[in-house]
PDB file with SEQRES, HELIX, SHEET and CRYST1 records, atoms N, CA, C and O in Angstrom:
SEQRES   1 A   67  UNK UNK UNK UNK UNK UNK UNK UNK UNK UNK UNK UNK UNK          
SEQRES   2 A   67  UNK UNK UNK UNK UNK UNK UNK UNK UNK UNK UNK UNK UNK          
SEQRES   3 A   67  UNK UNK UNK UNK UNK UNK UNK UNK UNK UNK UNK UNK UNK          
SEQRES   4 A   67  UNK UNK UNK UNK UNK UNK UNK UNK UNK UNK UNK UNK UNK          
SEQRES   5 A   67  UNK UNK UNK UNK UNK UNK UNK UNK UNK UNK UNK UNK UNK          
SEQRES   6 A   67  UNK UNK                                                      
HELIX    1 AA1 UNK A    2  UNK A   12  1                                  11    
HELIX    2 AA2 UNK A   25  UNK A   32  1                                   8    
SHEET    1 AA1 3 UNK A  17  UNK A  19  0                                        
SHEET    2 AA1 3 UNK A  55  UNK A  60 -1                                        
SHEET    3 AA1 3 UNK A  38  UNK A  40 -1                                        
CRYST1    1.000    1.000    1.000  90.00  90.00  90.00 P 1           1          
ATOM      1  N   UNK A   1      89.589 104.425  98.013  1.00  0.00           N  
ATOM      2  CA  UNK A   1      90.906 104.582  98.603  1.00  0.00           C  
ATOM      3  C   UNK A   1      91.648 105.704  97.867  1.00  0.00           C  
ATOM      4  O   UNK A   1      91.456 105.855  96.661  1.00  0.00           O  
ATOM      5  N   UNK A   2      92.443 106.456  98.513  1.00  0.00           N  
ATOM      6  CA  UNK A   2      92.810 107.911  97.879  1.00  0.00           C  
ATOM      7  C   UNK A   2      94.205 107.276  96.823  1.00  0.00           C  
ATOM      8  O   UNK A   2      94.644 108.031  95.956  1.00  0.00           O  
ATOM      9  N   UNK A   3      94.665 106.214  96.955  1.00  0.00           N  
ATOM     10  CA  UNK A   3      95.775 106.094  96.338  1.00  0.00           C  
ATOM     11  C   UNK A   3      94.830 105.238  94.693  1.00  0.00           C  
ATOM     12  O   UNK A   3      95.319 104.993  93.591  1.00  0.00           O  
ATOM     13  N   UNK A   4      93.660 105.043  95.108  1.00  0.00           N  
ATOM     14  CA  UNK A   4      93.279 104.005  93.721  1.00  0.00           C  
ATOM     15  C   UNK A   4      92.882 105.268  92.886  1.00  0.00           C  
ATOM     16  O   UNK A   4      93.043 105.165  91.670  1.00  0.00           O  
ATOM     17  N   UNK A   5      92.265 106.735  93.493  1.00  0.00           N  
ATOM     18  CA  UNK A   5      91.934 107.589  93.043  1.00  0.00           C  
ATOM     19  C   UNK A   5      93.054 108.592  92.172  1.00  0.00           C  
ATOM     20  O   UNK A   5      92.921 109.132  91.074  1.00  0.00           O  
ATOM     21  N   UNK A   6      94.072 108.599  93.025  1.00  0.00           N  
ATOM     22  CA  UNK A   6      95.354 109.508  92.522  1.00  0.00           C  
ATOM     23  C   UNK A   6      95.791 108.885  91.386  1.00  0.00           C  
ATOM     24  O   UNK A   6      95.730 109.473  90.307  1.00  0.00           O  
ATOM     25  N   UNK A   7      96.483 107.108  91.537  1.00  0.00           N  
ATOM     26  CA  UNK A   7      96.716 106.612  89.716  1.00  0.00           C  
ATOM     27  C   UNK A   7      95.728 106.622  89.171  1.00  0.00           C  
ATOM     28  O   UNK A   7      95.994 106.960  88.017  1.00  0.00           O  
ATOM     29  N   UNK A   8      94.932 106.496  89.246  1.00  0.00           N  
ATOM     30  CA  UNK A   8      93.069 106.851  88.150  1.00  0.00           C  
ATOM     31  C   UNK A   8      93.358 108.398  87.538  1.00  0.00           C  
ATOM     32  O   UNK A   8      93.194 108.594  86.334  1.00  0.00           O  
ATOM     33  N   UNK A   9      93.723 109.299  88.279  1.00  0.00           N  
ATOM     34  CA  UNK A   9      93.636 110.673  87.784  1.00  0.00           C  
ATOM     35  C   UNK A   9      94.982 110.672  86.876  1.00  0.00           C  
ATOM     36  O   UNK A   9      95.046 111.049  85.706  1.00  0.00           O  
ATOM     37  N   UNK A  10      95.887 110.239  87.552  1.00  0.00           N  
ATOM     38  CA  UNK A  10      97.358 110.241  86.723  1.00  0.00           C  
ATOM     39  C   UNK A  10      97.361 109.895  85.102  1.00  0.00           C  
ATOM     40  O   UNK A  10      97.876 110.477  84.147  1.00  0.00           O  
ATOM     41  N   UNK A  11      96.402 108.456  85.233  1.00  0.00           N  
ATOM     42  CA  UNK A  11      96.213 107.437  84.057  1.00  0.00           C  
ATOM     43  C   UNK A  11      95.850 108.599  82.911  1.00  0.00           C  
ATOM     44  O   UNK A  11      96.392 108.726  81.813  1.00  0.00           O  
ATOM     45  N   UNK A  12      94.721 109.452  83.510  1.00  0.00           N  
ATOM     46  CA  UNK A  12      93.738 109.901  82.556  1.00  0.00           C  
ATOM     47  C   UNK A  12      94.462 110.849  82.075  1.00  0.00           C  
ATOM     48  O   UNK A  12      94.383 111.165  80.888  1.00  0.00           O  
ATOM     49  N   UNK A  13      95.200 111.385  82.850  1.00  0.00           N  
ATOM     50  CA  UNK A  13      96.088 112.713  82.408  1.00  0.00           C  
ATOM     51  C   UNK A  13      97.633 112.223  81.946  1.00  0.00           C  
ATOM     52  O   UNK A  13      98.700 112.821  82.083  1.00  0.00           O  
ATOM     53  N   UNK A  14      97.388 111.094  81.432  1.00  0.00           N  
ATOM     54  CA  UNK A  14      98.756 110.394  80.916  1.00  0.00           C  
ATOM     55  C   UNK A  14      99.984 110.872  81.665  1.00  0.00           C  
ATOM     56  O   UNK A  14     100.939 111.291  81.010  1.00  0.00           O  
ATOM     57  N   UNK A  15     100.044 110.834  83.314  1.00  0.00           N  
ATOM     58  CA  UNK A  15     101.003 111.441  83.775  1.00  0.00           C  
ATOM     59  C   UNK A  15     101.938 110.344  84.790  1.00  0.00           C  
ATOM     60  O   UNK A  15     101.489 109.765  85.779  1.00  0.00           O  
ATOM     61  N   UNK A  16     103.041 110.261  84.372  1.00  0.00           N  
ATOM     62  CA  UNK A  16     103.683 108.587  85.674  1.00  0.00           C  
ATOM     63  C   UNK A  16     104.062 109.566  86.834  1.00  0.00           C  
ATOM     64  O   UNK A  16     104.272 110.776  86.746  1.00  0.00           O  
ATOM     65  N   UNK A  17     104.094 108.896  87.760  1.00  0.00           N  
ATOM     66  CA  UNK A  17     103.855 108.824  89.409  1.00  0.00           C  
ATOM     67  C   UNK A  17     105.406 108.862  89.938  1.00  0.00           C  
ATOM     68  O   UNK A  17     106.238 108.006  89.636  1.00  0.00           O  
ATOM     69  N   UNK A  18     105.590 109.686  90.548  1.00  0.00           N  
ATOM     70  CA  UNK A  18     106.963 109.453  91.402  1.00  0.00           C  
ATOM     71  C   UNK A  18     106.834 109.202  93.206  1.00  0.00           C  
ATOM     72  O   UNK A  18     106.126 109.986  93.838  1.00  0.00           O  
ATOM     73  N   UNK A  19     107.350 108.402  93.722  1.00  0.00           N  
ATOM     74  CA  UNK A  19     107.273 108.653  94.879  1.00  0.00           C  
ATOM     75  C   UNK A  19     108.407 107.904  96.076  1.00  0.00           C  
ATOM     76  O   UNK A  19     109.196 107.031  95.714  1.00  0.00           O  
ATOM     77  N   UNK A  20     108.339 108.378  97.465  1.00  0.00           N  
ATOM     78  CA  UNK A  20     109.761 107.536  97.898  1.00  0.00           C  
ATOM     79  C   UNK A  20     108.547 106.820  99.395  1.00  0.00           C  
ATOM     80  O   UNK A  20     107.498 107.143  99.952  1.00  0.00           O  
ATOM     81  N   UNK A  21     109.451 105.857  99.448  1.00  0.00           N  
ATOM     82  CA  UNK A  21     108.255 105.032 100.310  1.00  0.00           C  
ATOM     83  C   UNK A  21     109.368 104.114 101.273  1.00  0.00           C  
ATOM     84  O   UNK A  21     110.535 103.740 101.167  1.00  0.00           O  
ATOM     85  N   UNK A  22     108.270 104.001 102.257  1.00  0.00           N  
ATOM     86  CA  UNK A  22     109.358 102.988 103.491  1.00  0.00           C  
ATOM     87  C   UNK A  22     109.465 101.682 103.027  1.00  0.00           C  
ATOM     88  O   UNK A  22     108.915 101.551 101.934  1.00  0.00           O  
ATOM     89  N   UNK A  23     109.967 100.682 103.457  1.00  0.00           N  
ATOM     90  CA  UNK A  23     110.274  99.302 103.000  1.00  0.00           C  
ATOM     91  C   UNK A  23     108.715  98.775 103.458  1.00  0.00           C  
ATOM     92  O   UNK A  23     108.698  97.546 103.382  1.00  0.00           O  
ATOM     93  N   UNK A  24     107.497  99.278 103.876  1.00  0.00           N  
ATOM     94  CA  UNK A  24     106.895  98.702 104.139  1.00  0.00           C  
ATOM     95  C   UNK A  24     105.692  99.409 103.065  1.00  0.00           C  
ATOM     96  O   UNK A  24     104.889  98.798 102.360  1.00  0.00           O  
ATOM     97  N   UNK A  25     105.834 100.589 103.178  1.00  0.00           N  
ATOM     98  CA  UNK A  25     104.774 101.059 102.017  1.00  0.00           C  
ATOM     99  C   UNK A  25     105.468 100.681 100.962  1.00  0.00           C  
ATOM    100  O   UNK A  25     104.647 100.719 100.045  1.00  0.00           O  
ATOM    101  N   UNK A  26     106.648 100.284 100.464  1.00  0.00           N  
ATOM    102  CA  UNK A  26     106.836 100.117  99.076  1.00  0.00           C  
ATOM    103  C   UNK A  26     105.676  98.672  98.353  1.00  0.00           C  
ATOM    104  O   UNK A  26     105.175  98.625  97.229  1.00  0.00           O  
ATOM    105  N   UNK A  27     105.538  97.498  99.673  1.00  0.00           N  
ATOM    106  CA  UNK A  27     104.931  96.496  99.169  1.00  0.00           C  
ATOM    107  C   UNK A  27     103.133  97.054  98.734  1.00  0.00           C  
ATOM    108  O   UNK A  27     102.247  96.577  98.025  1.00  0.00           O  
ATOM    109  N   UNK A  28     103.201  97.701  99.189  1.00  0.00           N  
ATOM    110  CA  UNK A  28     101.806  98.758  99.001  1.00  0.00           C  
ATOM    111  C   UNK A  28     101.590  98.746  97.197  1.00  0.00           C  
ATOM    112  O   UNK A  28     100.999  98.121  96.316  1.00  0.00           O  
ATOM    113  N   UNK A  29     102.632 100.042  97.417  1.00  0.00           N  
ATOM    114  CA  UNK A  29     102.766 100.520  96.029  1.00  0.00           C  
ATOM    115  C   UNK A  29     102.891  99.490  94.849  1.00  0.00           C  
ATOM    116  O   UNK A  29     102.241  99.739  93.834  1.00  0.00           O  
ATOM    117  N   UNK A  30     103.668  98.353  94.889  1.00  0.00           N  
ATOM    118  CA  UNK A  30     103.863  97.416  94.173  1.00  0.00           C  
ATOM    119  C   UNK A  30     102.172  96.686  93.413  1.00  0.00           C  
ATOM    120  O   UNK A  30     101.810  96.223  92.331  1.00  0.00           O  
ATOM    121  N   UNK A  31     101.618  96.942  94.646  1.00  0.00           N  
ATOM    122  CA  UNK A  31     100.419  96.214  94.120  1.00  0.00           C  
ATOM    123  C   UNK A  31      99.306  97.363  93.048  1.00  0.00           C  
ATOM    124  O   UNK A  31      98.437  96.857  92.338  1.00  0.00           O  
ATOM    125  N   UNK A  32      99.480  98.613  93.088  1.00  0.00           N  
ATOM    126  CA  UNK A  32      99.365  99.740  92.517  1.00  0.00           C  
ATOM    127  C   UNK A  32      99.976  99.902  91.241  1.00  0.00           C  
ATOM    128  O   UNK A  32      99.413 100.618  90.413  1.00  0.00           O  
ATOM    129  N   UNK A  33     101.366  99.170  90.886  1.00  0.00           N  
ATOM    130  CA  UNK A  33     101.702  99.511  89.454  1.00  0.00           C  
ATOM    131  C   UNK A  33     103.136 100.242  89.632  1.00  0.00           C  
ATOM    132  O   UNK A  33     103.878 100.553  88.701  1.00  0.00           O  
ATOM    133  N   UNK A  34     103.401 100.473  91.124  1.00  0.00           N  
ATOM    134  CA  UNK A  34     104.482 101.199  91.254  1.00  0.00           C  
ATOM    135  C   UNK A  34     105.884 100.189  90.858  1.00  0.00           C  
ATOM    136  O   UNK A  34     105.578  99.007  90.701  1.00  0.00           O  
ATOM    137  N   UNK A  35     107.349 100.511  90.684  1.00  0.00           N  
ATOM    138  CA  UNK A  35     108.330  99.805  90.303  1.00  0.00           C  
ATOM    139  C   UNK A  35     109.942 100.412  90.735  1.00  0.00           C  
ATOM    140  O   UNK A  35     110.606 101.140  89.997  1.00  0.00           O  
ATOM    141  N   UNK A  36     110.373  99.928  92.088  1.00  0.00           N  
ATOM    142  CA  UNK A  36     111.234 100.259  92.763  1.00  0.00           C  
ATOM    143  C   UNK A  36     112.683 100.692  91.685  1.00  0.00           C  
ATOM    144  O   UNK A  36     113.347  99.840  91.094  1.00  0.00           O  
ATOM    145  N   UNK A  37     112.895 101.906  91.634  1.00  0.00           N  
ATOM    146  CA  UNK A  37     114.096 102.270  91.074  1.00  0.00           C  
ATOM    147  C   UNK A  37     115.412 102.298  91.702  1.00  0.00           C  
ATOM    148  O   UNK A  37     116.439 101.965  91.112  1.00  0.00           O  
ATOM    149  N   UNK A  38     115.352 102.800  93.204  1.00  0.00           N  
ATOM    150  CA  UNK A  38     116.320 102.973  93.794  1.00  0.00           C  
ATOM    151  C   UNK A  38     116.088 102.817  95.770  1.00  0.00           C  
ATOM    152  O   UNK A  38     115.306 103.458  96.472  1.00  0.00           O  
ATOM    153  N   UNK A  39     116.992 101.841  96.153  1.00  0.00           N  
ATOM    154  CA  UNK A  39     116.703 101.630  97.642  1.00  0.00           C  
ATOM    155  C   UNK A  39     118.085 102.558  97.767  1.00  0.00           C  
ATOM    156  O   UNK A  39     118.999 102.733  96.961  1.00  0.00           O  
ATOM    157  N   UNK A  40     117.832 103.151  99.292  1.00  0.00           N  
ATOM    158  CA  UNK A  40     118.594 104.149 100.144  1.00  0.00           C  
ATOM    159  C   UNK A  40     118.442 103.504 101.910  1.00  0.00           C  
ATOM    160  O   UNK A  40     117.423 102.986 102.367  1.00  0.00           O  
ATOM    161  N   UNK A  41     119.565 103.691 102.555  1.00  0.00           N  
ATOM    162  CA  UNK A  41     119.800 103.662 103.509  1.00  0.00           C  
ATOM    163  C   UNK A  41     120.251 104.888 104.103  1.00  0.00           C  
ATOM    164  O   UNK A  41     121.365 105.105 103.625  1.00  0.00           O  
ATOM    165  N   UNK A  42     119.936 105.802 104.915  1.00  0.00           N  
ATOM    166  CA  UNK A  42     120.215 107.073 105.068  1.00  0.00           C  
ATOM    167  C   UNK A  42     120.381 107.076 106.543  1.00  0.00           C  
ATOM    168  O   UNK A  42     119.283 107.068 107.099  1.00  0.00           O  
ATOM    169  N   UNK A  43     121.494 107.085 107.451  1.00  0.00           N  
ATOM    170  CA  UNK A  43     122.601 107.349 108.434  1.00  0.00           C  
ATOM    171  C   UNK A  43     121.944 108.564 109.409  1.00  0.00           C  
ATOM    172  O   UNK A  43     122.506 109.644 109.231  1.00  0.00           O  
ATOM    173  N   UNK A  44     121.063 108.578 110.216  1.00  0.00           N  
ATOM    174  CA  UNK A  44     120.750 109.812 110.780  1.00  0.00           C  
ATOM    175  C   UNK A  44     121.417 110.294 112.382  1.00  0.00           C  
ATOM    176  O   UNK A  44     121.012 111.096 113.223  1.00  0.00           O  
ATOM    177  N   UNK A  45     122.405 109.548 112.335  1.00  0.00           N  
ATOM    178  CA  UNK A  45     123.239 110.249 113.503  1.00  0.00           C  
ATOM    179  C   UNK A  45     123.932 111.574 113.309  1.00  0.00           C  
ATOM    180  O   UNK A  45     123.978 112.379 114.239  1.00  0.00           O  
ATOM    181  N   UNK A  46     124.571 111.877 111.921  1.00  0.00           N  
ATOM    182  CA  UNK A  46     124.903 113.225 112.180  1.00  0.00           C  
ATOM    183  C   UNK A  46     123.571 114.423 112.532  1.00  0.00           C  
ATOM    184  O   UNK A  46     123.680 115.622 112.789  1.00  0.00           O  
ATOM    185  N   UNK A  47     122.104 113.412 112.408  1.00  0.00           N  
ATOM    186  CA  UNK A  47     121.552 114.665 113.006  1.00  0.00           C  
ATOM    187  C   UNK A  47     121.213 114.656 114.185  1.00  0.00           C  
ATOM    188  O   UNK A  47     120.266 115.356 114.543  1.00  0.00           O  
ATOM    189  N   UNK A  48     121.822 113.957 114.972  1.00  0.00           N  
ATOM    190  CA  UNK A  48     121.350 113.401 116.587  1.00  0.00           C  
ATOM    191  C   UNK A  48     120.504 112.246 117.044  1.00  0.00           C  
ATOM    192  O   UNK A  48     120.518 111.779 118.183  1.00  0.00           O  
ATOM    193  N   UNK A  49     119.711 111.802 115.965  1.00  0.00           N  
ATOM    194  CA  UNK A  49     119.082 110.668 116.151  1.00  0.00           C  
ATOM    195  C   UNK A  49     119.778 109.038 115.457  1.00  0.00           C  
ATOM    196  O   UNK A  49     119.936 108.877 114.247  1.00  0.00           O  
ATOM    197  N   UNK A  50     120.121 107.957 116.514  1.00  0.00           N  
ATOM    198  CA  UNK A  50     120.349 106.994 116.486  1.00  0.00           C  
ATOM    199  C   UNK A  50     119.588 105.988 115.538  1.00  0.00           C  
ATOM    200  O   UNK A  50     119.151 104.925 115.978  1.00  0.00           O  
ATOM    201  N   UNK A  51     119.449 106.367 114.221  1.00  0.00           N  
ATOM    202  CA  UNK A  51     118.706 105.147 114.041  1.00  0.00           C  
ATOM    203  C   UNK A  51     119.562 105.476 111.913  1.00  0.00           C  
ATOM    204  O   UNK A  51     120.089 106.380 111.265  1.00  0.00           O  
ATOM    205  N   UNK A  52     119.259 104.428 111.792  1.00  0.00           N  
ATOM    206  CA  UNK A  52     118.682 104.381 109.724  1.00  0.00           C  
ATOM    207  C   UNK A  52     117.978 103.973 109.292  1.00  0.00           C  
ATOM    208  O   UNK A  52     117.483 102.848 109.363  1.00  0.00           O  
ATOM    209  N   UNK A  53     117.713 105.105 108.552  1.00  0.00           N  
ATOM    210  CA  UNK A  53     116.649 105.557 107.333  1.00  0.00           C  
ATOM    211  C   UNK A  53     116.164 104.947 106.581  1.00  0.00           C  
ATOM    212  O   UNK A  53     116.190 105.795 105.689  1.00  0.00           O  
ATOM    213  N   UNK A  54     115.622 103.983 106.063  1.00  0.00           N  
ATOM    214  CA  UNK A  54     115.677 102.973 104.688  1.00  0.00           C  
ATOM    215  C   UNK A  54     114.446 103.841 103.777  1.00  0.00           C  
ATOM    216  O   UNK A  54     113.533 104.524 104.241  1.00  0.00           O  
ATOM    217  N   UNK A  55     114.719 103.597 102.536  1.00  0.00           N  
ATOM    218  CA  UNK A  55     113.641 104.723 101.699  1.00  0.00           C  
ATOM    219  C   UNK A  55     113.936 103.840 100.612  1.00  0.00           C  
ATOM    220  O   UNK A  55     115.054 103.326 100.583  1.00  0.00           O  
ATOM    221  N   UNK A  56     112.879 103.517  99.470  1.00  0.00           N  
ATOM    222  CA  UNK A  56     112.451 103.242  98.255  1.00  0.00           C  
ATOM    223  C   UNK A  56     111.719 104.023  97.178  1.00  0.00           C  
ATOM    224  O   UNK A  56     110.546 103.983  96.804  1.00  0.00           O  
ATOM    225  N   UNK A  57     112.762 104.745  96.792  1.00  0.00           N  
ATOM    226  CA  UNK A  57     112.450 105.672  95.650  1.00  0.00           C  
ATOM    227  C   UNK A  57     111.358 104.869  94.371  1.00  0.00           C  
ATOM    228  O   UNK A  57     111.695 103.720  94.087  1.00  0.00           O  
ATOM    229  N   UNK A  58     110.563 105.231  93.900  1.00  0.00           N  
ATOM    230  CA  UNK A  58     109.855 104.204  92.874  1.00  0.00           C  
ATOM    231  C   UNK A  58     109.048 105.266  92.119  1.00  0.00           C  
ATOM    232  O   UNK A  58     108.912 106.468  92.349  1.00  0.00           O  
ATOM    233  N   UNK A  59     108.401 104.245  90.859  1.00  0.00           N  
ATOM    234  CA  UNK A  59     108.106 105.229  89.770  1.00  0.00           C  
ATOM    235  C   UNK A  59     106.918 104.120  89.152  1.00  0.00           C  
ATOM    236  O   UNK A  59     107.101 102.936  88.870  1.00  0.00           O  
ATOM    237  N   UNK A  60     105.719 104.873  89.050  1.00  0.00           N  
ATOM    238  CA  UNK A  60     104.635 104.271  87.941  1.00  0.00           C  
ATOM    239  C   UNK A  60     104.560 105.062  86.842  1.00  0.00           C  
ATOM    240  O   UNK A  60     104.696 106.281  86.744  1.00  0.00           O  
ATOM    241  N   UNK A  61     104.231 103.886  85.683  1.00  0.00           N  
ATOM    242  CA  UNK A  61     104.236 105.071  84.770  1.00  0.00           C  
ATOM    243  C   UNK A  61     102.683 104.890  84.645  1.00  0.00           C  
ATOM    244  O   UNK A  61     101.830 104.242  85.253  1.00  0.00           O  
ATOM    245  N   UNK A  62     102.710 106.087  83.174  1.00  0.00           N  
ATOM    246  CA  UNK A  62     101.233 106.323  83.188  1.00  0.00           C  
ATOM    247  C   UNK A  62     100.391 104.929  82.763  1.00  0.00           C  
ATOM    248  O   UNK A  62     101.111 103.972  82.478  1.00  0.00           O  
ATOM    249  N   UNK A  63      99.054 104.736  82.698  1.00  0.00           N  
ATOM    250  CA  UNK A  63      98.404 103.390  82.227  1.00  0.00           C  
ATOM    251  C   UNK A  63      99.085 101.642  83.538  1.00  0.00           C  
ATOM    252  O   UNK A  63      98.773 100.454  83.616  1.00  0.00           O  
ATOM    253  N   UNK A  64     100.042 102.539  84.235  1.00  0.00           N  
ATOM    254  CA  UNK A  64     100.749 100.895  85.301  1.00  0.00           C  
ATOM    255  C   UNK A  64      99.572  99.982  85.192  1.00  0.00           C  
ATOM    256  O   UNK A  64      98.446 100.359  84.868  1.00  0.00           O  
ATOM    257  N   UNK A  65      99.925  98.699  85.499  1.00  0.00           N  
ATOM    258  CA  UNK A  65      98.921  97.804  85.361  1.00  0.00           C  
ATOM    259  C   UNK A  65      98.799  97.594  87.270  1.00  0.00           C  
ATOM    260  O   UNK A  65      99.706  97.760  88.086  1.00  0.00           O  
ATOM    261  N   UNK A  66      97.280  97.165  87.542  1.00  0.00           N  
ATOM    262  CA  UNK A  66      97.264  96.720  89.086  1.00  0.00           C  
ATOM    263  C   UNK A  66      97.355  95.755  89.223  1.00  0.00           C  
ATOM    264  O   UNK A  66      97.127  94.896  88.370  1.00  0.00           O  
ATOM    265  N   UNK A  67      97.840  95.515  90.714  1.00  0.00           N  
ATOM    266  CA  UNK A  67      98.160  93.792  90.847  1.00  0.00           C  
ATOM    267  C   UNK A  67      96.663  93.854  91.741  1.00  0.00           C  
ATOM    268  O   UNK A  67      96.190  92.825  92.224  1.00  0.00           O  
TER     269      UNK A  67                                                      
END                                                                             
């Protein structure tokens, strides 16, 4: 799986992981080692589309443990 491969490479290169994820990939990430820093709700009518945004900013560090 490309995501077991990417923290494997991170680990080795002692490097933590940033990434922003939907409310549905965040439960993903969680099981990966990832650790929700910041939830966003983001309003997209001023750009013409009717809907909001939800986003989960999150962060592994290097060595994360897997669930």
């Amino acid at each position: 799986m490309l995501l077991e491969r990417g923290t494997k490479k991170a680990d080795e290169a002692g490097l933590d992981m940033y990434l922003q994820a939907s409310p549905e990939g965040a439960r993903l990430y969680k099981k990966f080692g990832f650790e929700e820093k910041q939830y966003e709700d983001v309003d997209l009518k001023p750009f013409g589309v009717d809907m909001v945004s939800s986003r989960t900013y999150m962060k592994r560090k290097a060595g994360g443990i897997r669930q």
